[in-house]
Rosetta silent file (secondary structure, phi, psi, omega in degrees, C-alpha in Angstrom):
SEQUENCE: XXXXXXXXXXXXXXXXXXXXXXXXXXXXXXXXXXXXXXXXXXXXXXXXXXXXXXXXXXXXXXXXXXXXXXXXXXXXXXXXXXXXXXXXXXXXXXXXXXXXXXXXXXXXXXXXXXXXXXXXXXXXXXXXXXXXXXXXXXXXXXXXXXXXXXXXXXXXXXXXXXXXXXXXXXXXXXXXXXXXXXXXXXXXXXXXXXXXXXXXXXXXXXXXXXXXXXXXXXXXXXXXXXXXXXXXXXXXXXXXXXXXXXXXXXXXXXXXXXXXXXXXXXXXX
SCORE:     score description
SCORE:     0.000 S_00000001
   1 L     0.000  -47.477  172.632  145.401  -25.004  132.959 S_00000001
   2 H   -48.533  -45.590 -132.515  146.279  -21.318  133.992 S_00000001
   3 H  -116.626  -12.308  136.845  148.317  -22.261  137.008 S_00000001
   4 H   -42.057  -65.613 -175.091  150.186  -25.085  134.642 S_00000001
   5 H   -61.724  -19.248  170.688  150.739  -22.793  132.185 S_00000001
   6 H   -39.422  -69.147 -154.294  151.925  -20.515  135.063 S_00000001
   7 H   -66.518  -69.523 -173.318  154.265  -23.293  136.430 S_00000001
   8 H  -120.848    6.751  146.081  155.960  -24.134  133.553 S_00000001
   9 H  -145.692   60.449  165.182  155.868  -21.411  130.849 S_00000001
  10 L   -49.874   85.336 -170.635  155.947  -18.274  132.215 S_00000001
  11 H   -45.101  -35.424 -177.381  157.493  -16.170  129.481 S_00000001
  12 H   -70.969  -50.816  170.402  158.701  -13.384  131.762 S_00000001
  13 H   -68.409  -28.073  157.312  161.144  -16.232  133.524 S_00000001
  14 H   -52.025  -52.071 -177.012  161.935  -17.353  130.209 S_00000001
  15 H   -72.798  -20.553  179.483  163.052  -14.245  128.764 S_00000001
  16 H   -97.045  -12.823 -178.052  165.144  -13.159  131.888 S_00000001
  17 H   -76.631  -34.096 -133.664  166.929  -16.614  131.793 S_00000001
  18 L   -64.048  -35.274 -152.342  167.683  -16.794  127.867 S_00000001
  19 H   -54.405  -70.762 -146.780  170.891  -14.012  128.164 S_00000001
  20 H   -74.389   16.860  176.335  172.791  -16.600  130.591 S_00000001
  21 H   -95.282  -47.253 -160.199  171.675  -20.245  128.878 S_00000001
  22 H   -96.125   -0.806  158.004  172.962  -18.889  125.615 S_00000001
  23 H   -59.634  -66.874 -152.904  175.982  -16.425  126.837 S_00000001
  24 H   -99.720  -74.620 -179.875  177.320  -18.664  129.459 S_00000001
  25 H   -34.845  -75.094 -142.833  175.392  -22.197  129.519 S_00000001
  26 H   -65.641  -28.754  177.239  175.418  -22.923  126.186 S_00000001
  27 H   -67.819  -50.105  172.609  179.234  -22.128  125.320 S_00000001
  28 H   -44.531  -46.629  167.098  180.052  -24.477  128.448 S_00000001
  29 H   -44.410  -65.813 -165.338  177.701  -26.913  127.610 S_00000001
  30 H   -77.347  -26.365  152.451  179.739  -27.351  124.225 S_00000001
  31 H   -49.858  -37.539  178.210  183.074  -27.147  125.785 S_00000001
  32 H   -68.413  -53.536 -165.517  182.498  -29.806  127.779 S_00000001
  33 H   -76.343  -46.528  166.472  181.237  -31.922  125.375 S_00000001
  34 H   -63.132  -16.988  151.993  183.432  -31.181  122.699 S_00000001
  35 H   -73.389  -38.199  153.094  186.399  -31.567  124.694 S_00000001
  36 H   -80.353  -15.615  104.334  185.519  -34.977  126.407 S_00000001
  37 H    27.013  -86.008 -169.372  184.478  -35.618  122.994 S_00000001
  38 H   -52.788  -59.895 -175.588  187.894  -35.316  121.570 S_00000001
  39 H   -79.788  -23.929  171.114  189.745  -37.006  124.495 S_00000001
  40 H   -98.350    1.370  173.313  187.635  -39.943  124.235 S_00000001
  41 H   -79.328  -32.559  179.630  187.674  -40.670  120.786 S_00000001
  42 H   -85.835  -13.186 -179.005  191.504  -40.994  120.497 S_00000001
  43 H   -69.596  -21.435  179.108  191.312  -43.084  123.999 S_00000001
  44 H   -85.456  -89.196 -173.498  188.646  -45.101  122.333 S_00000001
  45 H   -20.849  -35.411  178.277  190.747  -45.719  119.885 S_00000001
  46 H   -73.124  -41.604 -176.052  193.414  -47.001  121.569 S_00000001
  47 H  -102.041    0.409  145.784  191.550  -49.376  123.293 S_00000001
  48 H   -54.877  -33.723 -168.842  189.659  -50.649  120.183 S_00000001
  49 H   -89.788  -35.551 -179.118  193.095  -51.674  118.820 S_00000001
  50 H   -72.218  -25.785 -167.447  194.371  -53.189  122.376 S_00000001
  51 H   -88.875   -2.013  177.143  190.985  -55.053  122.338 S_00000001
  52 H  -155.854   40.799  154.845  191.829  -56.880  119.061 S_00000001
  53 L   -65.271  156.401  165.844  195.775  -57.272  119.424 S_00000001
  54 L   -71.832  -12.411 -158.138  196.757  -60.800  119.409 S_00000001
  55 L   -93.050  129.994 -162.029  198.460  -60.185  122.522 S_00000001
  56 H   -87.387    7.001  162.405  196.059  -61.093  125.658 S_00000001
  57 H   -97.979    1.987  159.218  198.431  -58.526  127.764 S_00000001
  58 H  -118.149  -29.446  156.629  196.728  -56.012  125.741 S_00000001
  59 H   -45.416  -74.850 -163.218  193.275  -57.205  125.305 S_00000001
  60 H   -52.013  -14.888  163.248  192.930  -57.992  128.902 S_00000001
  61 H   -62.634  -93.241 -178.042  193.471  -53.870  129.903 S_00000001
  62 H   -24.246  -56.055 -150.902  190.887  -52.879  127.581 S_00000001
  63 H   -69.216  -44.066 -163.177  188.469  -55.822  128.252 S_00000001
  64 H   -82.877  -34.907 -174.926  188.367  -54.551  132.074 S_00000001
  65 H   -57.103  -37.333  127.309  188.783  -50.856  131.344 S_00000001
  66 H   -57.460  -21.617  166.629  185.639  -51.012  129.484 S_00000001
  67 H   -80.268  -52.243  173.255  183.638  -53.323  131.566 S_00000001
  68 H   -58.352  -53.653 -169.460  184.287  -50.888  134.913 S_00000001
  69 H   -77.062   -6.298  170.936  183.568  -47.289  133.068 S_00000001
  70 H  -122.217    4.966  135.619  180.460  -48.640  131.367 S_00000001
  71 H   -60.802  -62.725  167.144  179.394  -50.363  134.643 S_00000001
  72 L   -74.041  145.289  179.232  179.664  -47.655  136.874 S_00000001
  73 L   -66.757  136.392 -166.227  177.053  -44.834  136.834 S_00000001
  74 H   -69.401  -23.368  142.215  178.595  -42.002  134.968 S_00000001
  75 H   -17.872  -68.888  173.773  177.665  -39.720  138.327 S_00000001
  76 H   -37.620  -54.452 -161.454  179.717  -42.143  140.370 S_00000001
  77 H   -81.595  -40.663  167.489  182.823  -41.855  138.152 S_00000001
  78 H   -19.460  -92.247  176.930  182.384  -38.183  138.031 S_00000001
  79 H   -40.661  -31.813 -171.946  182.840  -37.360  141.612 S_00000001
  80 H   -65.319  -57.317 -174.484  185.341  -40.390  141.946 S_00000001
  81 H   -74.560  -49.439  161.623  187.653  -38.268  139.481 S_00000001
  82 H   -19.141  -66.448  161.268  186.299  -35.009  140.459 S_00000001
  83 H   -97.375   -1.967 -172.289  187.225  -35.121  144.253 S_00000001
  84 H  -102.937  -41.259 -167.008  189.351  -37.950  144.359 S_00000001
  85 L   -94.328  -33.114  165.219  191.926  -36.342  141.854 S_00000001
  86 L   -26.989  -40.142  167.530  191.316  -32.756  143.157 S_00000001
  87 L   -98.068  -15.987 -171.342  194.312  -32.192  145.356 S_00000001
  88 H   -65.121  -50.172 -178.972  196.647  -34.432  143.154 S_00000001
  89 H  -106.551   80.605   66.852  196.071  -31.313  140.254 S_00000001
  90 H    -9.539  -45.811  175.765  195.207  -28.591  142.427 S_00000001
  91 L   -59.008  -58.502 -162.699  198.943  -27.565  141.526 S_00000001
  92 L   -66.200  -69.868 -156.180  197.925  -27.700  137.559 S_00000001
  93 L   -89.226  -17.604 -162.014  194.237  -26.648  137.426 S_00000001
  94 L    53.617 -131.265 -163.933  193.726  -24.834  141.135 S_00000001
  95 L  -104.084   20.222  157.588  190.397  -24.984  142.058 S_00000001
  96 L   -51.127   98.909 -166.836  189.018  -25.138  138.440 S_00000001
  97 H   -71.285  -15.378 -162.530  186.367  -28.331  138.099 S_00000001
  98 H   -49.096  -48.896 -178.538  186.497  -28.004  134.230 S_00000001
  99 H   -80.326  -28.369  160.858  189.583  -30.439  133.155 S_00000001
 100 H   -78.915    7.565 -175.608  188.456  -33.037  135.636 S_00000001
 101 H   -99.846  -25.160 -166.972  185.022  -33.115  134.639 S_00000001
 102 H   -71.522  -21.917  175.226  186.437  -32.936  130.923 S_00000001
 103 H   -97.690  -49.486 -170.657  188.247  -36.235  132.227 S_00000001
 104 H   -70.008  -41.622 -162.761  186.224  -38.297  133.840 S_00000001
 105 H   -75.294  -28.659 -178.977  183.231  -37.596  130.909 S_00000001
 106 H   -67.327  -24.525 -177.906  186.362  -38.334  128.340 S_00000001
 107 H   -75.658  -12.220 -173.123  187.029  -41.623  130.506 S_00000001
 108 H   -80.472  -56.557 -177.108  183.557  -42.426  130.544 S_00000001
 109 H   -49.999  -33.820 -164.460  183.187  -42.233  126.390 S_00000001
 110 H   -79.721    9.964  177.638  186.190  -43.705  125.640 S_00000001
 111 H   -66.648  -44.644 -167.525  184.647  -46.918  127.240 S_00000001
 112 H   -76.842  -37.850  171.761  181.779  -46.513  124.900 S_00000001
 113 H   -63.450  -46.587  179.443  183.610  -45.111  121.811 S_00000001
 114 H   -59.191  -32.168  172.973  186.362  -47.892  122.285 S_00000001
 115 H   -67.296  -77.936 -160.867  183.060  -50.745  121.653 S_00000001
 116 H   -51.007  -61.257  162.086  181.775  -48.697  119.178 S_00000001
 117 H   -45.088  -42.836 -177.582  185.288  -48.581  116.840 S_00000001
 118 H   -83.978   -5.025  174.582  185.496  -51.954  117.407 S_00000001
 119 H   -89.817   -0.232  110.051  182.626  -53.788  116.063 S_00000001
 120 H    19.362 -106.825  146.312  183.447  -51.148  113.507 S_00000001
 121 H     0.208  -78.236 -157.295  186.996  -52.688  112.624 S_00000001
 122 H   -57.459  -42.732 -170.376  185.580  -56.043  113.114 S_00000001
 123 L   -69.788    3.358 -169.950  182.569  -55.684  110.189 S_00000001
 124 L   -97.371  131.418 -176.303  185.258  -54.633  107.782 S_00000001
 125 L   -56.592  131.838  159.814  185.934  -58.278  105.430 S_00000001
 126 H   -58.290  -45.915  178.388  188.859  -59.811  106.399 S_00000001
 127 H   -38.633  -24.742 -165.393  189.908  -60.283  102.667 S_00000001
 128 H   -80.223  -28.094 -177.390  190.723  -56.230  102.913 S_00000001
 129 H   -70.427  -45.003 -150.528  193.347  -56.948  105.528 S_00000001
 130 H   -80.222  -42.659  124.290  194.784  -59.813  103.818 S_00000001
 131 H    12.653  -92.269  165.771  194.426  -58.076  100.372 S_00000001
 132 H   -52.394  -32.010 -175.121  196.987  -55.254  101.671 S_00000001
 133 H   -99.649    2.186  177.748  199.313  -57.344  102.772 S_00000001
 134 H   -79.047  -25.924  153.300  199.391  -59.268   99.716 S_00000001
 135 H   -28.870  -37.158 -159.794  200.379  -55.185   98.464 S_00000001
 136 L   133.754  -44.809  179.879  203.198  -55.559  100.742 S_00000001
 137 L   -31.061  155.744 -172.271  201.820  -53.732  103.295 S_00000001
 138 L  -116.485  160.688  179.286  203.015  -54.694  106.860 S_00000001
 139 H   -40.801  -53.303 -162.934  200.343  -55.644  109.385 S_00000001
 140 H   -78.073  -23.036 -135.982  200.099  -52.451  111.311 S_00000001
 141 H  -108.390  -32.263  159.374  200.299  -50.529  108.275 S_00000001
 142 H   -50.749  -29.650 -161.367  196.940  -52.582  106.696 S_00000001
 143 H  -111.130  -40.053  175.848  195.014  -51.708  109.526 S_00000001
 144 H   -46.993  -68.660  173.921  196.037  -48.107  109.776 S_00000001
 145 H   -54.334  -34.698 -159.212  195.691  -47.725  105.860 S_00000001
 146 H  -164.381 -122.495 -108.082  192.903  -49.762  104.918 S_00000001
 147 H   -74.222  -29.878 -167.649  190.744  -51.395  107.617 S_00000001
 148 H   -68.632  -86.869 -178.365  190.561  -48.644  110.635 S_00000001
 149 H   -14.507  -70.516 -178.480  189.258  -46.051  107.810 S_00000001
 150 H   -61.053  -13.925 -164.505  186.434  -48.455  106.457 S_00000001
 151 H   -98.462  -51.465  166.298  185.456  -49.610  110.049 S_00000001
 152 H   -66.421  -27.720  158.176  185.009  -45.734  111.070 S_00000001
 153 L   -60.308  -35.143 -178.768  183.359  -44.620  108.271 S_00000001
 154 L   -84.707  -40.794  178.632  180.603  -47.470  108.670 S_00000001
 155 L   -65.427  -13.895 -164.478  180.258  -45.963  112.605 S_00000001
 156 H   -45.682  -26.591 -170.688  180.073  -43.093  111.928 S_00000001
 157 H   -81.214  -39.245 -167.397  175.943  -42.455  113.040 S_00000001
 158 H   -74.731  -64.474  160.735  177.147  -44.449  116.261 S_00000001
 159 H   -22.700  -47.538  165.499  179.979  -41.911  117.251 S_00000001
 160 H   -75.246   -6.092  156.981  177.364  -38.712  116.718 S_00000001
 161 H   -49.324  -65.887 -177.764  175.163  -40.660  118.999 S_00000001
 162 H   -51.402 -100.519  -63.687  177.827  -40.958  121.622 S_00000001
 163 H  -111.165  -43.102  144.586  178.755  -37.164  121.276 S_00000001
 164 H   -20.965  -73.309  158.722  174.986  -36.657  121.764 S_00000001
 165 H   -32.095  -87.785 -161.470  175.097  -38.818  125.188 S_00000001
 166 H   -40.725  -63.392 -167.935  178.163  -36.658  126.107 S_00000001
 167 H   -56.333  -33.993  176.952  176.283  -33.046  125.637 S_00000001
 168 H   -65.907  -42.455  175.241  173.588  -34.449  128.044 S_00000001
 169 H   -31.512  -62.999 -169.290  175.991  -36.063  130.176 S_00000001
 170 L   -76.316   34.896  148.199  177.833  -32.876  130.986 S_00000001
 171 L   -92.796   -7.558 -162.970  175.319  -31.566  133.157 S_00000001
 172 L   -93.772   16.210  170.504  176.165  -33.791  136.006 S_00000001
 173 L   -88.227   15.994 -168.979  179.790  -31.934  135.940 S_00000001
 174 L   -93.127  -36.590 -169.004  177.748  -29.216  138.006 S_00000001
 175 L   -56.965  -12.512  168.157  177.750  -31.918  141.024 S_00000001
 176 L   -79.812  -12.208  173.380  181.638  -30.889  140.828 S_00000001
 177 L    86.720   95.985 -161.789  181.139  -27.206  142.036 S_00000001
 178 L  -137.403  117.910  178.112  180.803  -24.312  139.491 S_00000001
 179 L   -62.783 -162.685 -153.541  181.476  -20.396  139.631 S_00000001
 180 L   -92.570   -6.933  176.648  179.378  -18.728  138.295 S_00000001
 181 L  -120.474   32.454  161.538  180.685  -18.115  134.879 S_00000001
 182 L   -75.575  -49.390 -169.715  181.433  -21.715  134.955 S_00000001
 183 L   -45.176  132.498  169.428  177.661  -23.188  134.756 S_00000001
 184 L   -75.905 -145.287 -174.272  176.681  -25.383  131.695 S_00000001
 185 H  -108.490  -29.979  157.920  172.883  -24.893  130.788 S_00000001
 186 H   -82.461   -9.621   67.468  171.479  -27.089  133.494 S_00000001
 187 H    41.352  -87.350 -159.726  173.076  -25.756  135.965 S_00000001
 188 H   -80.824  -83.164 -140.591  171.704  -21.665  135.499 S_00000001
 189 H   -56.187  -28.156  167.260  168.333  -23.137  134.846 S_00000001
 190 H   -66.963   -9.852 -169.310  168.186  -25.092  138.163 S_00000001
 191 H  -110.237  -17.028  166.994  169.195  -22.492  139.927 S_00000001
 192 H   -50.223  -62.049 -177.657  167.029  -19.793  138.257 S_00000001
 193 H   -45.455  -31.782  177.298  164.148  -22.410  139.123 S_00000001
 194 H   -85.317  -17.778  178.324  165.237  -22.494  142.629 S_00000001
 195 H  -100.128  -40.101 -163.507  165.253  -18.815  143.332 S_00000001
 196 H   -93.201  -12.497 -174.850  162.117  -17.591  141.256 S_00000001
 197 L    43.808   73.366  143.503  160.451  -21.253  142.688 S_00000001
 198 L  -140.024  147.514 -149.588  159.396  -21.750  138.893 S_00000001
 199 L  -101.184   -4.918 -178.707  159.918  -24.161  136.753 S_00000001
 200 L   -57.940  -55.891 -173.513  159.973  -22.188  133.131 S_00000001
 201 H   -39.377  -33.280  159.503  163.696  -21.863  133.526 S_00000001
 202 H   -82.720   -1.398 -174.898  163.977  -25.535  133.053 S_00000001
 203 H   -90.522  -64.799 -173.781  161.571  -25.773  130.485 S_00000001
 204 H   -48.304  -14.022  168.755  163.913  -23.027  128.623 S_00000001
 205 H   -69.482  -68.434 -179.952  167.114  -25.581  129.130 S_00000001
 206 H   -13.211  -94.006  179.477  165.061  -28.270  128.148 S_00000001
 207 H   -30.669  -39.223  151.879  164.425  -26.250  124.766 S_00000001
 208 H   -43.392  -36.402 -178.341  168.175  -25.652  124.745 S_00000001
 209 H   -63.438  -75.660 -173.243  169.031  -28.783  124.763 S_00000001
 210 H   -35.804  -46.896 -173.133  166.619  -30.216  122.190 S_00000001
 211 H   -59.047  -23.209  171.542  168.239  -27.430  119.722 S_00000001
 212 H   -77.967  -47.683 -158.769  171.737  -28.861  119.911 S_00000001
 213 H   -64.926  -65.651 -170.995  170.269  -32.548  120.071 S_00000001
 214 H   -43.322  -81.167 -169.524  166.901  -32.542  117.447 S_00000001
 215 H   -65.492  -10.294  138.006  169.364  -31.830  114.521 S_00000001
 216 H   -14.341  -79.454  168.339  171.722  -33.956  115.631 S_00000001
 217 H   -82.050  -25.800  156.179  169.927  -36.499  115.386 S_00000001
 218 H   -39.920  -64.315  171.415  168.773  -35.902  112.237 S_00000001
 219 H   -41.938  -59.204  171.556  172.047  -35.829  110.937 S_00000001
 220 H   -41.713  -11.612 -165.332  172.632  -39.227  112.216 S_00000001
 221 H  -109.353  -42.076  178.433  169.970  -40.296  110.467 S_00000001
 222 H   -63.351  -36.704 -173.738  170.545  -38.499  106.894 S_00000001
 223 H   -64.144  -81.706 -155.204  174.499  -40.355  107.489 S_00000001
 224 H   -26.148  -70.534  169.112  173.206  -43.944  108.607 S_00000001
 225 H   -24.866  -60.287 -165.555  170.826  -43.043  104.879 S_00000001
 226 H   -83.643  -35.724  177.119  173.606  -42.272  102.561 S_00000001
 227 H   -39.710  -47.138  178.794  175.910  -44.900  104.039 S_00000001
 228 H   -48.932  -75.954  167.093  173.247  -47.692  103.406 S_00000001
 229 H   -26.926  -42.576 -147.632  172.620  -46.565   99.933 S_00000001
 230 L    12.906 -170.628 -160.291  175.733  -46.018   98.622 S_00000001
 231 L  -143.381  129.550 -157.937  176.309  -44.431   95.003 S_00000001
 232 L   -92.301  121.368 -160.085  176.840  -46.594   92.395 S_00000001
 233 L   -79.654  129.806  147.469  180.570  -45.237   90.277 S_00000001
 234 L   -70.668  140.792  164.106  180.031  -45.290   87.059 S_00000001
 235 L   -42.854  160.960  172.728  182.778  -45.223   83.984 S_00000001
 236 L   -71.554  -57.522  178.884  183.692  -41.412   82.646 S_00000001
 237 L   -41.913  -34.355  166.659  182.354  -42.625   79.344 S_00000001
 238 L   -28.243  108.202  158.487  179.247  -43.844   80.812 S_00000001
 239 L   -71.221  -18.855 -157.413  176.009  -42.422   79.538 S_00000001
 240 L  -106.073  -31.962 -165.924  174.212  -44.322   81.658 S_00000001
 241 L   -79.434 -175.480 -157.965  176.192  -43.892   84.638 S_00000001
 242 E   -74.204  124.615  175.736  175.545  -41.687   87.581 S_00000001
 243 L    84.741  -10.150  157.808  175.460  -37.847   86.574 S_00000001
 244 L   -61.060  173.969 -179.181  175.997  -38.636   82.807 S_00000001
 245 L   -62.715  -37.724  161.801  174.010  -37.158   80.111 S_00000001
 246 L   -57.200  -28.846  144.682  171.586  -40.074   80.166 S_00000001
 247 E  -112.398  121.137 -172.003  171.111  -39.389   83.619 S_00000001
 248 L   -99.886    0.920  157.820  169.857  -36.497   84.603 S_00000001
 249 L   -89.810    1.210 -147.536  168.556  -37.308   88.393 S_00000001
 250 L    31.120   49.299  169.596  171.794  -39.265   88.969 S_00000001
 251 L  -121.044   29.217  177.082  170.456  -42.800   89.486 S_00000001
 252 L    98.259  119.892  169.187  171.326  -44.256   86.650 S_00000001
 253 L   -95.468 -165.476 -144.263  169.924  -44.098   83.001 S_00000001
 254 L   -80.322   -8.382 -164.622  166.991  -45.912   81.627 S_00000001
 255 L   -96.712   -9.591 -166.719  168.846  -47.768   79.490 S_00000001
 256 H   -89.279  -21.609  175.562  171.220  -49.274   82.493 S_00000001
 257 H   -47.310  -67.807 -159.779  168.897  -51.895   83.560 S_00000001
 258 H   -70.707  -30.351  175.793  168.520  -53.144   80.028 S_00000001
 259 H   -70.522  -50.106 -162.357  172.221  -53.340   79.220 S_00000001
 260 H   -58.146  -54.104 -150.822  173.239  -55.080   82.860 S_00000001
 261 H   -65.388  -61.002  175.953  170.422  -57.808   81.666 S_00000001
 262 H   -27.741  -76.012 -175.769  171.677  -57.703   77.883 S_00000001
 263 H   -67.148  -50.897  166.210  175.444  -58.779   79.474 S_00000001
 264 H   -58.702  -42.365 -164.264  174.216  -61.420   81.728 S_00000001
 265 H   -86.750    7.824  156.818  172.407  -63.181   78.969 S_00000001
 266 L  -102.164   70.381  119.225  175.982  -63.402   76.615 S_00000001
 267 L   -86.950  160.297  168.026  177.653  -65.163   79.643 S_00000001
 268 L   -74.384  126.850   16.291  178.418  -68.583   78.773 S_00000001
 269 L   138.917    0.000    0.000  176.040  -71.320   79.927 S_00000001
């Protein structure tokens, strides 16, 4: 047990790593992610809407653009854009790996993100499209206005999921070549672990990680909760209704039950 606890939490290697996980890693870490983040959510858009044009010269992009980046191992595409793109922007970025790692991890989400809006989209009632355009509304201007919004709003737990994926994901942008005040958080801890030839330093990533992640996911979980639930609107006049004087926990008061029943039994027969 000593020479475990030795191995992998040695407090003295912990404590000399922490300055650079949370000076350096951790701001990188979140650059990365938030920035492929960003770029794949409007590309994922784009190819949610190409995937359910009528026109099969826009589907048929998307349908393969998504089948290749969520085929291939996100490693794979990494290096492919990483070194394969490297001298083409060499002029732009110079020997900086950051915007091509920030591209290839945005090309990998918006494969995922682009899926994700659309079954999105698609769970929103057709009647809402059709609805708007009985308004007036022009085609493009229904789905902009009224279906994209409700389709994103229902995904919302799936999108912090993705963005989740993406902060682990951007450790493999180290396989890309990183100074030294480059390094995400996996990254410094592998290489602390390789020089002290202990293993706390990855147990202290680890624990980085989890701190961005654990509440994360919570969150995803408190959304996915209120979405399900919803909140039932009540009239201003309501007594009964949510946050009226009859209710004071805001679920409705005791009296709403008995009324809703009260009103079914006067319908007519």
């Amino acid at each position: 047990m000593t020479t475990l606890a030795r191995t992998f939490f040695d407090w003295d290697y912990i404590r000399a790593v922490l300055p650079d996980l949370l000076g350096t890693g951790l701001w990188n870490t979140l650059v990365l992610a938030l920035s492929s983040a960003v770029l794949g959510t409007v590309l994922g858009m784009g190819l949610a809407v190409m995937g359910l044009s009528r026109s099969r010269w826009l589907r048929f992009p998307a349908r393969v653009y998504i089948d290749v980046f969520r085929g291939l191992p996100a490693i794979l595409t990494i290096l492919l854009v990483g070194q394969g793109l490297a001298q083409v922007t060499r002029p732009l970025f110079g020997y900086n790996p950051y915007p091509l790692g920030i591209l290839a991890l945005g090309l990998i989400a918006a494969a995922y993100i682009g899926e994700i809006f659309r079954s999105g989209i698609q769970s929103v009632d057709r009647g809402q499209l059709e609805a708007s355009r009985a308004l007036g509304m022009s085609y493009a201007g229904g789905m902009r206005l009224v279906v994209i919004p409700q389709g994103v709003r229902r995904v919302l737990p799936a999108l912090v999921n993705q963005f989740i994926a993406l902060i682990k994901e951007s450790s493999l942008v180290y396989f890309l070549g990183l100074l030294a005040s480059q390094r995400e958080l996996f990254r410094i801890g592998q290489d602390e672990a390789a020089t002290t030839g202990n293993l706390s330093p990855l147990v202290a990533t680890g624990i980085c990680y989890l701190v961005i992640t654990v509440p994360l996911t919570h969150l995803v979980n408190h959304i996915d909760r209120r979405l399900r639930s919803g909140r039932r609107v009540a009239a201003p006049n309501d007594p009964d209704g949510p946050d009226g004087p009859g209710d004071p926990d805001g679920r409705g008061g005791p009296d709403a039950l008995a009324k809703l029943n009260l009103t079914v039994a006067k319908e007519p027969a």
